[in-house]
C-alpha positions in Angstrom: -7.9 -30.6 -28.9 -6.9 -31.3 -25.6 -9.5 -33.0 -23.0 -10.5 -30.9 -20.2 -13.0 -31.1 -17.2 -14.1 -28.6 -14.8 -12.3 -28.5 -10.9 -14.3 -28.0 -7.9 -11.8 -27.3 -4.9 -13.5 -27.0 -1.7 -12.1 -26.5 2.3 -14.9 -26.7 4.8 -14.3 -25.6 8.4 -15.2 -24.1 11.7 -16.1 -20.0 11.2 -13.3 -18.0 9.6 -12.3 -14.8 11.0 -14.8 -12.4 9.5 -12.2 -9.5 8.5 -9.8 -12.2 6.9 -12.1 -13.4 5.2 -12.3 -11.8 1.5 -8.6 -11.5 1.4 -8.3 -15.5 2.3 -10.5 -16.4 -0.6 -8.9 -14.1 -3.4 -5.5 -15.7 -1.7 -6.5 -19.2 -2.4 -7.8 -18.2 -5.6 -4.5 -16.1 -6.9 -1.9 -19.6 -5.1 -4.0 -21.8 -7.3 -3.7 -19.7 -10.4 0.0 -19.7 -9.9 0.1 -23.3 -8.5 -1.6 -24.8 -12.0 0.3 -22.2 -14.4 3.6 -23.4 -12.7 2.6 -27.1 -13.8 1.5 -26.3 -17.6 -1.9 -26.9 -16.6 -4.1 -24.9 -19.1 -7.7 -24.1 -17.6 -10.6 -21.4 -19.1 -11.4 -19.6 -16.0 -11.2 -19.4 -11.9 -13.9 -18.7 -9.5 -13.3 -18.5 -5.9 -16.0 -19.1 -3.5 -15.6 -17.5 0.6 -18.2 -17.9 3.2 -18.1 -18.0 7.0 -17.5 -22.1 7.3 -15.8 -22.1 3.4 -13.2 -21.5 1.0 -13.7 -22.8 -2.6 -11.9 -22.5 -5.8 -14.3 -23.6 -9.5 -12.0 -23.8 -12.4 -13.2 -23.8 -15.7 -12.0 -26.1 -18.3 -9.2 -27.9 -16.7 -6.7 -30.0 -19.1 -6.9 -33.3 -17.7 -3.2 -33.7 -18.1 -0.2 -31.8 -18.3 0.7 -31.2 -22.0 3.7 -33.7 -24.0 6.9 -32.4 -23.0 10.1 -32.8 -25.4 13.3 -32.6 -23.1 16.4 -32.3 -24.7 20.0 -32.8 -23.3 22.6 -31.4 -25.1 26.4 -33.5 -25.4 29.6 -33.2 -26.6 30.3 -30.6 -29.7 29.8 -32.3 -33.4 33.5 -31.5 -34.4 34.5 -33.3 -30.9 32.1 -36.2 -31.5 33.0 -37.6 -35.1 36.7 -37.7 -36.4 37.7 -37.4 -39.8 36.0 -40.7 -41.3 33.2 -39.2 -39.4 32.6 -42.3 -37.3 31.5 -41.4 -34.0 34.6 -40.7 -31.2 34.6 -42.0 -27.7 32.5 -38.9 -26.2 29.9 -39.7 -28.8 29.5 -42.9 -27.6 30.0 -42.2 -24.2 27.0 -39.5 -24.1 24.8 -42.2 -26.0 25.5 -44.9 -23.7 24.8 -42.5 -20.4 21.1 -41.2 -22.4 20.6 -45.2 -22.9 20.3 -44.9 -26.8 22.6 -46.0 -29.7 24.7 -42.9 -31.3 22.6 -43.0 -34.3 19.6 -42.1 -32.3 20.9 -39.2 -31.6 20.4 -35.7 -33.5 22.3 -32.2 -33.6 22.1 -29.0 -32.4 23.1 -25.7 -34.5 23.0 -22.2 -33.2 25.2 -18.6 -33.5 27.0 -20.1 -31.4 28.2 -23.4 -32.6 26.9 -27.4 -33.0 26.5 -30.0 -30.5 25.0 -33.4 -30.5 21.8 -33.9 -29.0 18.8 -36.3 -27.4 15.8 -35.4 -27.5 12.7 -37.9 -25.6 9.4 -37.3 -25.7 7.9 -37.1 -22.2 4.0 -37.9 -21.6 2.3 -34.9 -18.8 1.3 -36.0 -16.1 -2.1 -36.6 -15.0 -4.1 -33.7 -13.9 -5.4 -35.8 -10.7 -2.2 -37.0 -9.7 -0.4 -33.4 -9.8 -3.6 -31.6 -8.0 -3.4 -32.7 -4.5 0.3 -30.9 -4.3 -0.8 -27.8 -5.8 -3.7 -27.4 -3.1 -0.8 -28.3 -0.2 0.9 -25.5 -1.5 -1.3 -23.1 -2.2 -3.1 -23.2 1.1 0.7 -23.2 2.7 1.1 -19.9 0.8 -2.5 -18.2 2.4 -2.0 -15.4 4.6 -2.3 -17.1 8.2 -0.6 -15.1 10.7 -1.6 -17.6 13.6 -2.1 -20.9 12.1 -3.6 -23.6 14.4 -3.4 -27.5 14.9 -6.5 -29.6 16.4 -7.2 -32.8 17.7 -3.8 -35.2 16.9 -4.1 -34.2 13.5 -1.2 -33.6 11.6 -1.0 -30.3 9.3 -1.8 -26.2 10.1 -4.7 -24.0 9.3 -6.4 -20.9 10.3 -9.5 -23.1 11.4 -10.4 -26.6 12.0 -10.8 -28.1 8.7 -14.1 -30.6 8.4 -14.9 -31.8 5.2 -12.8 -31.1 1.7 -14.5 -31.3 -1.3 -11.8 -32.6 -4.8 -14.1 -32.9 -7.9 -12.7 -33.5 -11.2 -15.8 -33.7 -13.4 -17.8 -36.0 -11.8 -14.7 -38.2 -10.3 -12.8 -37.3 -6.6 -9.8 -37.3 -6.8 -8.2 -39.1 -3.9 -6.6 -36.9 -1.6 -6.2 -36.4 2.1 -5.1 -32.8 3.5 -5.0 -31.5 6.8 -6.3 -34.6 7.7 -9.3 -34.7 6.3 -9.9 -37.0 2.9 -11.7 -35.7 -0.5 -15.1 -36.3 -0.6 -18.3 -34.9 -2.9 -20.4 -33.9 -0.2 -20.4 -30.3 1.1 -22.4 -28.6 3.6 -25.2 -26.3 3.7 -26.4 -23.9 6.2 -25.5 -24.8 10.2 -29.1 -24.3 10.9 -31.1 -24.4 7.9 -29.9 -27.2 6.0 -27.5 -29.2 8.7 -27.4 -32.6 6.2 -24.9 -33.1 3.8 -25.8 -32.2 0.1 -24.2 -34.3 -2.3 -22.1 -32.9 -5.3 -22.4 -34.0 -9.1 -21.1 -31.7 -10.7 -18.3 -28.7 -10.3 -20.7 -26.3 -12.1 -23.8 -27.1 -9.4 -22.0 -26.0 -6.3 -23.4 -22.5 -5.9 -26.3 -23.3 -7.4 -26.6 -25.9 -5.0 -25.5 -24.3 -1.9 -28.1 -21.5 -2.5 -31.3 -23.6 -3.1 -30.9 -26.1 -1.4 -28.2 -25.7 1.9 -29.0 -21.4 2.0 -25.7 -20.3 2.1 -24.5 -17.7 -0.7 -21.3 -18.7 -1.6 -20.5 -15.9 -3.5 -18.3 -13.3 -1.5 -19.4 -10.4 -3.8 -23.0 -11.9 -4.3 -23.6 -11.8 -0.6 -22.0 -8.7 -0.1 -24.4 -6.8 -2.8 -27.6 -8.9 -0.9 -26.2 -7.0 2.4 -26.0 -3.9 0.8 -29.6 -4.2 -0.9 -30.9 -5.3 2.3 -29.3 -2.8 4.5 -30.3 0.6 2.3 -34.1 -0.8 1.8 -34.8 -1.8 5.6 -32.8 1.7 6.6 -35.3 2.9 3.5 -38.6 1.8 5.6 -37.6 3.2 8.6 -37.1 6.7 6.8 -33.5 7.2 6.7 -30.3 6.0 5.3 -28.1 3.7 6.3 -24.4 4.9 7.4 -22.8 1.8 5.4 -19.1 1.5 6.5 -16.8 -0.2 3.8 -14.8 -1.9 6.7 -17.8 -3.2 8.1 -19.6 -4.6 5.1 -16.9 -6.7 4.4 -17.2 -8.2 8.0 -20.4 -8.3 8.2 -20.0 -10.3 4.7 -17.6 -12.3 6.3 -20.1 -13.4 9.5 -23.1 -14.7 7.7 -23.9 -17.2 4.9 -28.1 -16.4 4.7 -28.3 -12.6 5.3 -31.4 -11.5 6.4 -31.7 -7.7 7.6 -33.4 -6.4 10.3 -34.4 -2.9 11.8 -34.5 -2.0 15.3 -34.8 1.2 17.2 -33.0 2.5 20.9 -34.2 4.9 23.0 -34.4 8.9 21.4 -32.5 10.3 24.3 -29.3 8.4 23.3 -29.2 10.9 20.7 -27.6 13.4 22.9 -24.4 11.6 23.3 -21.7 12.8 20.9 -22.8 10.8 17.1 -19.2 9.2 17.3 -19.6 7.6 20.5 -23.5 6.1 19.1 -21.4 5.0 15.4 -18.6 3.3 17.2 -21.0 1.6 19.9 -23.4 0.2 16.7 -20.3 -0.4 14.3 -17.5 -1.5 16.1 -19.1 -3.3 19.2 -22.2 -4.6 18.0 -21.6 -4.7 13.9 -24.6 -2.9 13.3 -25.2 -0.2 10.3 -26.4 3.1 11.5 -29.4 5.2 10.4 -29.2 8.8 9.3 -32.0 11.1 8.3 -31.6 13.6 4.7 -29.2 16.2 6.7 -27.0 13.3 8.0 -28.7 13.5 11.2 -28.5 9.9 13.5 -31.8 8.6 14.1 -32.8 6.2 16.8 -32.3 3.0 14.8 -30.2 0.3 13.4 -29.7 -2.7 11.4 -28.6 -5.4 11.9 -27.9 -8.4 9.7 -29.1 -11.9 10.8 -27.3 -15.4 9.7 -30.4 -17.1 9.8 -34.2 -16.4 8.1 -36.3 -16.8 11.6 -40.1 -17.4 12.2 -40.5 -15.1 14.5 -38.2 -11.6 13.1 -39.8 -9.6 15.9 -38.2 -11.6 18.9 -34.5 -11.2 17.1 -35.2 -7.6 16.4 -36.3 -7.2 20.4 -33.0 -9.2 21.3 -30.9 -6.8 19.4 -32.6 -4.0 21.3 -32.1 -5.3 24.6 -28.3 -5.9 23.9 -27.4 -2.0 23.0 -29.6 -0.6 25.5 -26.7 -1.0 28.6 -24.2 -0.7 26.1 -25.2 3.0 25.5 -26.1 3.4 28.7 -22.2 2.7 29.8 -21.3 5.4 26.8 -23.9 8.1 28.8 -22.2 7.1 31.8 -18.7 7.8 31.1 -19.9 10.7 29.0 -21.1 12.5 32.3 -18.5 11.4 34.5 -15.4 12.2 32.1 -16.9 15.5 31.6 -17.0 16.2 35.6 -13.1 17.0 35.0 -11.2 18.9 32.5 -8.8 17.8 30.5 -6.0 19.5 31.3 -6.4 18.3 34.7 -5.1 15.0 33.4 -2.3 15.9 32.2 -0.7 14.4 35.3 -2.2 11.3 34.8 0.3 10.8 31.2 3.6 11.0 33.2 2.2 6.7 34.3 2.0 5.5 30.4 5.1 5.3 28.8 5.0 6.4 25.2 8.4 3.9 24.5 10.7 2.4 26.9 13.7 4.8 25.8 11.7 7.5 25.0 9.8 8.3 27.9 6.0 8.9 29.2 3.4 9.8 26.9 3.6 13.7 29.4 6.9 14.3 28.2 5.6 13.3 24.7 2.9 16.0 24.8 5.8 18.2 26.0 7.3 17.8 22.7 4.9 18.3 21.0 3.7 21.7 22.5 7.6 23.0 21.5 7.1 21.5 18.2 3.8 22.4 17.4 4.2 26.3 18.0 7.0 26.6 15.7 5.5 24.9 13.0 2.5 26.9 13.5 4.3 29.8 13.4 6.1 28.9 9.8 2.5 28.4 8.2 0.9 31.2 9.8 -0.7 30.4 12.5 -1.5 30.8 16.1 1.5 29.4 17.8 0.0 29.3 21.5 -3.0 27.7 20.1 -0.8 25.0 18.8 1.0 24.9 22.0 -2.1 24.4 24.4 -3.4 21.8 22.1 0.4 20.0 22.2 -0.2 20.1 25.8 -3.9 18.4 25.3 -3.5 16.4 22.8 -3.2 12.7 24.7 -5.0 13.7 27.6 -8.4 12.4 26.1 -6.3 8.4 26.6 -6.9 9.0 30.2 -10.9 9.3 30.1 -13.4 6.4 30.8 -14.9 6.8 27.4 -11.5 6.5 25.5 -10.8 3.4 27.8 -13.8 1.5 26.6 -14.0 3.2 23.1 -10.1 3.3 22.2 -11.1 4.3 18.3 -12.8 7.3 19.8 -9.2 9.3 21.1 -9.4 12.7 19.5 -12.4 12.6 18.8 -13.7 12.6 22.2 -10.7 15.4 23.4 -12.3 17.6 21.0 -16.2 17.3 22.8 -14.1 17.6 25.9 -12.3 20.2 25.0 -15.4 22.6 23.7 -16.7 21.6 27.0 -14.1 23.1 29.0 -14.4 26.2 26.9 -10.9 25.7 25.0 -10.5 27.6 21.7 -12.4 26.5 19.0 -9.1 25.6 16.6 -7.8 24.4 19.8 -10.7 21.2 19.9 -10.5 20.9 16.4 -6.4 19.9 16.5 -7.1 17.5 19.1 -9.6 15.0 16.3 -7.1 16.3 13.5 -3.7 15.0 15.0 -4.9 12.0 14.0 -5.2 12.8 10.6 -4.7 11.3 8.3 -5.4 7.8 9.5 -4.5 6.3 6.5 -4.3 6.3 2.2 -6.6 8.7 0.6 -7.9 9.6 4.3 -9.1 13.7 4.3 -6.0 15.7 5.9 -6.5 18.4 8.5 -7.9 22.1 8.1 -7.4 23.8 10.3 -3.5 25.5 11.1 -2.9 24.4 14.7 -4.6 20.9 13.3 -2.2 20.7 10.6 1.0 21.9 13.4 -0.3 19.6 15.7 -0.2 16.4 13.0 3.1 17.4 11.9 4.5 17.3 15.1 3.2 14.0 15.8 4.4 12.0 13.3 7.8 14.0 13.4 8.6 13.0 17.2 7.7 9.8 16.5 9.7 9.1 13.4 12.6 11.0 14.9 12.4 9.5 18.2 12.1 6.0 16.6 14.9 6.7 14.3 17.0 8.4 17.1 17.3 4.9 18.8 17.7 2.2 16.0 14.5 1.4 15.7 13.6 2.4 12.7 11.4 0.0 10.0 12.9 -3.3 9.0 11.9 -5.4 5.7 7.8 -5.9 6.5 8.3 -4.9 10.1 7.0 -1.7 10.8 5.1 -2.0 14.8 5.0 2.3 15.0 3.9 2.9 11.5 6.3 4.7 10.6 5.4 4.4 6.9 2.6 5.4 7.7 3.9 8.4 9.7 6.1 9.5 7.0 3.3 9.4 4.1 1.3 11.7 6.6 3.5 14.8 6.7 4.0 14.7 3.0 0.8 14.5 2.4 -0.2 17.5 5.0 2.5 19.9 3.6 2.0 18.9 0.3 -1.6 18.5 -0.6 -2.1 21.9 2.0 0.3 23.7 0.3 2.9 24.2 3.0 6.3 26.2 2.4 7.9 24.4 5.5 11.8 22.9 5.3 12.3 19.6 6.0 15.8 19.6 7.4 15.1 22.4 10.1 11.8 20.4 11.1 13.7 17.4 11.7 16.7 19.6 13.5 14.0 21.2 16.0 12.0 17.7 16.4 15.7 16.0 17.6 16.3 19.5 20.0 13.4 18.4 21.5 14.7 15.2 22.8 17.9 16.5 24.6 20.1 13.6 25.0 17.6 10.7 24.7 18.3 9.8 21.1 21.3 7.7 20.6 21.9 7.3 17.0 23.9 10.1 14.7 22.6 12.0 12.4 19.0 11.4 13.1 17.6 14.5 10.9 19.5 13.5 8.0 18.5 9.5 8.5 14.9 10.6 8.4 15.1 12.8 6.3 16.5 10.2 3.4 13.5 8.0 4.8 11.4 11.0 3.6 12.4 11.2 0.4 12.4 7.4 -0.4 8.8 7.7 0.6 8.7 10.7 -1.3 9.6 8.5 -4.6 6.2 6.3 -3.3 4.1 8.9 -3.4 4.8 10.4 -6.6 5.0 6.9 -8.3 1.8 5.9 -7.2 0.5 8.9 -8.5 1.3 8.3 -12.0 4.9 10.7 -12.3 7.6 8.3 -13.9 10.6 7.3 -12.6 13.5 9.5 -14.9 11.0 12.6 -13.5 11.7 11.9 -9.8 15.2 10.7 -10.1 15.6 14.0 -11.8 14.2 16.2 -9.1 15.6 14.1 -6.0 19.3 15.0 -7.8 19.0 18.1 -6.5 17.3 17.4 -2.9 14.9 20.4 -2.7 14.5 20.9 1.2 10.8 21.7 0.7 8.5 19.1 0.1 6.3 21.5 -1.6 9.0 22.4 -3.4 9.8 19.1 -4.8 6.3 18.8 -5.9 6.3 22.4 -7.9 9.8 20.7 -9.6 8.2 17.3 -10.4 5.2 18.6 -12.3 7.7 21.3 -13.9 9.9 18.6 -14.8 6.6 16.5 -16.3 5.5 19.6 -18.2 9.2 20.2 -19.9 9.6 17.0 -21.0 6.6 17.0 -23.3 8.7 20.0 -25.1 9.7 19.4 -28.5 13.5 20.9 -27.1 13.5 18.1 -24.4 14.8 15.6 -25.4 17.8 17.1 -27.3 18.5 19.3 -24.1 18.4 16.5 -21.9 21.0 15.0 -24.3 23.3 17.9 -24.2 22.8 17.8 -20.4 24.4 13.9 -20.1 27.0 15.1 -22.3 28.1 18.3 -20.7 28.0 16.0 -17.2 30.1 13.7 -19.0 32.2 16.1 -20.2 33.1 17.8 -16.8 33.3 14.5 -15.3 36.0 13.2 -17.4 37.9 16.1 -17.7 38.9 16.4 -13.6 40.3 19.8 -14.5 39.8 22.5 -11.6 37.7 25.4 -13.5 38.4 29.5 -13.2 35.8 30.7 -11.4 34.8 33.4 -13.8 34.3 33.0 -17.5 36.9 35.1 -19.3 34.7 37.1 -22.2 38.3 37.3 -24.1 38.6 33.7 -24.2 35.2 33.1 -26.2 36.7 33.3 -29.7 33.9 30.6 -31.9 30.8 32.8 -32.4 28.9 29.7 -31.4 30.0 30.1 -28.0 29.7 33.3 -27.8 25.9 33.0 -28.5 25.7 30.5 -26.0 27.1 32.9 -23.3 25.1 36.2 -24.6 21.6 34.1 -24.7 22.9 32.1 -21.2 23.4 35.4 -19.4 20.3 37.1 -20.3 18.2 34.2 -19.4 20.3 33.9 -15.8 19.1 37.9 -15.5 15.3 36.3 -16.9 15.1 33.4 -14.4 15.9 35.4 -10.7 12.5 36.5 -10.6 10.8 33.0 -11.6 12.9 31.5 -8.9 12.4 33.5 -6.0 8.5 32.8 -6.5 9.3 28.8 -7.4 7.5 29.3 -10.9 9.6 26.5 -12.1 7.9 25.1 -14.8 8.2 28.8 -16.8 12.0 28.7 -15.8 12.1 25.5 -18.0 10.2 26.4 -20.1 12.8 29.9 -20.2 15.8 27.2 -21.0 14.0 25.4 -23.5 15.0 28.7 -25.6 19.0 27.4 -25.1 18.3 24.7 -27.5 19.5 26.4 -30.6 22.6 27.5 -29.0 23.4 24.5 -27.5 22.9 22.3 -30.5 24.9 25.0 -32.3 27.7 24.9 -29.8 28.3 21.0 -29.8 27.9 21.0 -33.7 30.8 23.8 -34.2 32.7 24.3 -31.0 35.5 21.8 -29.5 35.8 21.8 -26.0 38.8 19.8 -25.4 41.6 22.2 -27.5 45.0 22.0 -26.5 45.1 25.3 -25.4 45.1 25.1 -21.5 42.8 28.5 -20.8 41.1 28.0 -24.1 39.7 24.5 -22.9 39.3 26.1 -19.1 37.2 28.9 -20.0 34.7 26.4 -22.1 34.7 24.2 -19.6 33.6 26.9 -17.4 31.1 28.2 -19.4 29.4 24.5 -19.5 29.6 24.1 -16.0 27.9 27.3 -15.8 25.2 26.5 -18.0 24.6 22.9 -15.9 24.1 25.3 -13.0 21.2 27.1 -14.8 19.8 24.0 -15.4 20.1 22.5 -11.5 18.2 25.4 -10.3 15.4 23.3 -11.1 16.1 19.3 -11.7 18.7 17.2 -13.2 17.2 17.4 -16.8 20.1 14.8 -17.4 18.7 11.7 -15.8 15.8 12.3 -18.3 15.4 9.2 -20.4 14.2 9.3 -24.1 
């Protein structure tokens, strides 16, 4: 059994960015796993290690050398390398001499595919030590480091000033010097509670170590739970509940090694600013975790979580307290003045930002979108001048002092603004739900001039994007357009939305006049739309065959598409699937190699084998059967409907000969097959179906 020892891998530095930080250390942990694989190094497990001034890697059971390796070179065939007397020929010898070894050291190779002569050498690994400090250059290289940074005359990159690395192999360093900084056993405990070294005997110590002795939890997911705990219990004793953000743990994860939470309380009157402004102010600003009472009320309170266990908790609490005070006191300030003036008196104001160099101001944009928006409202029903007057309104909000200071806040604070100014209700709700969604899994808007408004937004901008070449490239996407697109599937999907893609796109590029540049913009996006399309449905579990066979037909409607799809996944479960699928490929086969140009009517006279005359009686009845169930989209009893065809068309292939001599003969089947691969494209491609 092979000798292993554990592998302590540790990069000390200045603090980490906080919201890089949990994807850094599962980074480092994922290189390193490829990194040792990639060298034969066998090893039991990994455990990565992120905190504010670290990144460390444990692994488990590490082979202290790479495994024997037998390498083999392969020479000159056997019948070229011996001659008749079967003494060895001049390419025997030749081969020998270049691997350094007499012929008869040599042995053979014997396959399908012939015999060679061959030499095979024994190769001893490589010592784990001597291989590790390149696999740690290279994974850290590989780390997600958008901005790297050099310090001091050191040579090498990182994301922070690196200060002490830590390379135990068991209870030996190994040697090593990256990012200027040599390998040592000593790590580092808390800045302030434990500023000495603590020294390192073992890999299987460190967090151990670090906890009891230097306070710093180690553990990413460790420390998170602590937050969490802390957080709900001191929100607990002030008697509510903590608002706890996702984002925000994380970060707040990522900014402290010793958690310790505290409470604190501002002044009750706050409480009449709008509850988005009071979140964004105690989230975003000051990384603070909100308090809400049973009906989801905010109360007067926060908490906050320290980096350090102080003597005197009261005097950090009172600091806290004195820092939001004048920052909510700014957010009441620019609350009363923004609402001294309505919004659509700054509409104006728009025609200074420019929305994109090519594409205009950010006025003309909301110009746009007031067209756009009342004719979508008006395909789904709903109030088409509502739409329109929230078109108009729906950036003015980017002119305010409180979206200035709080720019997470636009919509959000057009809709207070707009209820304010006595707008219509749906009116102030569209301007918040334009926004929506914001991203993956995010809730969609409601209301119908909220879901006309979205739309329109993320059409303009894909189509105005598109219309001047700058449409996404490889990872590059700076408008988020992805993003975009996924949005108004989503929207008329998911809200069940009869709306036609290629006349939204055609009214979305009228809009424009003559500012877009490229051809064919509607069709260009609209492709886009249906690769994303593919995304979507992937992701949520349809397979691949199902898609393909539904995008062969290129339903305009997304909602369409998605009533296809799920027809498509429901026909295929059908014990008549898979043959008709099979007798789909062939009859597209069929009419694809035969090139002939069909009648356009099948003659009745002409159907002479009964099998094909069954095939046309039980084909036209179910064309008379299927109108109905495709004038109301029921597509998945329509395939059901042609799952009957299976006996007929089994019957037909099994007696019937398409290709006869007989020129009319051979026409009129032809037709007839055509015609029945029509019935079937009503719906999908049931062809593309794989088995």
């Amino acid at each position: 059994m092979a000798e292993t020892r554990d592998l302590l891998i540790e990069i000390g530095t200045e603090e980490l960015p906080p919201k890089a930080l949990r994807k850094l250390s599962e980074s480092l942990l994922q290189e390193l796993s490829h990194g040792l694989q990639a060298a034969g190094l066998i090893y039991g497990d990994l455990k990565g290690y992120g905190a504010p001034r670290r990144l460390a890697v444990w692994v488990q059971a590490l082979t202290v050398s790479q495994p024997e390796q037998v390498l083999e070179r392969r020479g000159p065939a056997l019948a070229a390398a011996f001659n008749e007397e079967g003494k060895p020929t001049a390419a025997a010898r030749g081969f020998a001499g270049s691997c350094g070894v007499p012929v008869e050291a040599l042995e053979s190779l014997k396959n399908e595919k012939g015999a060679w002569l061959v030499y095979r050498q024994r190769q001893q690994g490589a010592p784990t030590r001597e291989l590790l400090p390149a696999i740690l250059a290279q994974a850290l290289q590989a780390l997600p480091i958008p901005k790297p940074m050099r310090w001091s005359d050191l040579p090498g990159e990182f994301i922070r000033p690196v200060h002490w690395l830590v390379l135990l192999f068991g209870e030996e360093v190994i040697p090593a010097t990256l990012l200027g900084v040599q390998a040592g056993r000593e790590t580092q405990g808390h800045r302030f509670h434990h500023p000495e070294p603590l020294y390192l005997t073992e890999p299987a110590a460190y967090a151990t170590l670090l906890e009891t002795e230097g306070k710093v939890l180690a553990d990413f997911a460790v420390r998170r739970e602590a937050i969490y705990t802390q957080v709900v219990a001191a929100a607990q004793q002030m008697g509510g509940k903590a608002l706890i953000e996702e984002a925000l743990l994380d970060e707040v994860t990522g900014l402290v090694e010793w958690p310790v939470a505290l409470a604190g309380q501002f002044d009750g009157d706050f409480l009449k600013l709008p509850a988005e402004v009071l979140i964004a102010t105690m989230q975003d600003h000051q990384k603070y975790f909100p308090v809400q009472d049973e009906q989801g009320h905010l109360l007067p309170c926060f908490i906050t979580v320290c980096n350090i266990e102080s003597q005197r908790p009261e005097v950090v609490v009172e600091g806290n307290e004195r820092v939001i005070r004048p920052r909510l006191t700014d957010a009441a300030f620019f609350y009363a003045t923004d609402r001294k003036e309505s919004l659509a008196s700054r509409c104006e104001r728009l025609k200074k930002i420019t929305f994109q160099e090519k594409l205009g101001s950010v006025f003309e944009r909301t110009e746009r979108l007031a067209k756009l928006a009342w004719h979508i409202a008006k395909d789904i029903g709903g109030n088409g001048d509502w739409a329109k007057r929230a078109g108009l309104l729906s950036k003015c909000d980017l002119v305010t002092e409180m979206v200035t200071e709080f720019p997470e806040l636009q919509g959000s604070m057009g809709r207070y603004y707009a209820l304010h100014d006595h707008e219509p209700q749906e009116v102030a709700e569209a301007l918040r739900e334009q926004y929506l969604p914001r991203f993956a899994g995010d809730v969609l808007p409601r209301t119908a001039t909220g879901q006309a408004l979205s739309l329109a937004d993320r059409l303009d901008t894909l189509v105005g994007l598109f219309g001047i070449g700058a449409p996404p490239s490889g990872d590059k996407d700076p408008y988020g357009l992805r993003r975009a697109a996924l949005g108004v599937l989503r929207i008329i999907i998911e809200s069940g939305l009869a709306l036609d893609l290629p006349s939204l796109l055609k009214r979305a590029c009228e809009t424009y006049n003559d500012r877009l540049t490229e051809k064919n913009t509607a069709v260009q996006v609209h492709a886009y739309l249906l690769e994303r399309l593919r995304g979507y449905y992937l992701e949520a579990g349809f397979r691949p065959d199902e898609i393909e066979a539904v995008l062969a037909v290129r339903p305009d409607q997304p909602l369409d598409f998605d009533r296809r799809l799920k027809a498509v996944a429901s026909f295929r479960k059908l014990p008549e699937a898979e043959s008709l699928s099979a007798a789909n490929k062939r009859i597209r086969n069929i009419l694809r190699k035969s090139g002939e140009k069909l009648p356009a009517q099948i003659e009745s006279d002409l159907l002479q084998d009964p099998a094909e005359q069954t095939l046309a009686t039980q084909m036209y009845s179910l064309e008379r059967e299927m109108m109905p169930l495709l004038e109301r989209q029921d597509h998945r009893a329509t395939l059901t409907a042609l799952a009957g065809l299976r006996g007929a068309v089994d019957q037909f292939f099994d007696e019937v000969m398409v290709m006869v001599e007989d020129p009319k003969l051979r026409a009129n089947r032809l037709a007839l097959l055509a015609r029945l691969q029509t019935l079937f494209l009503q719906v999908a491609d049931i062809s593309r179906l794989q088995a």
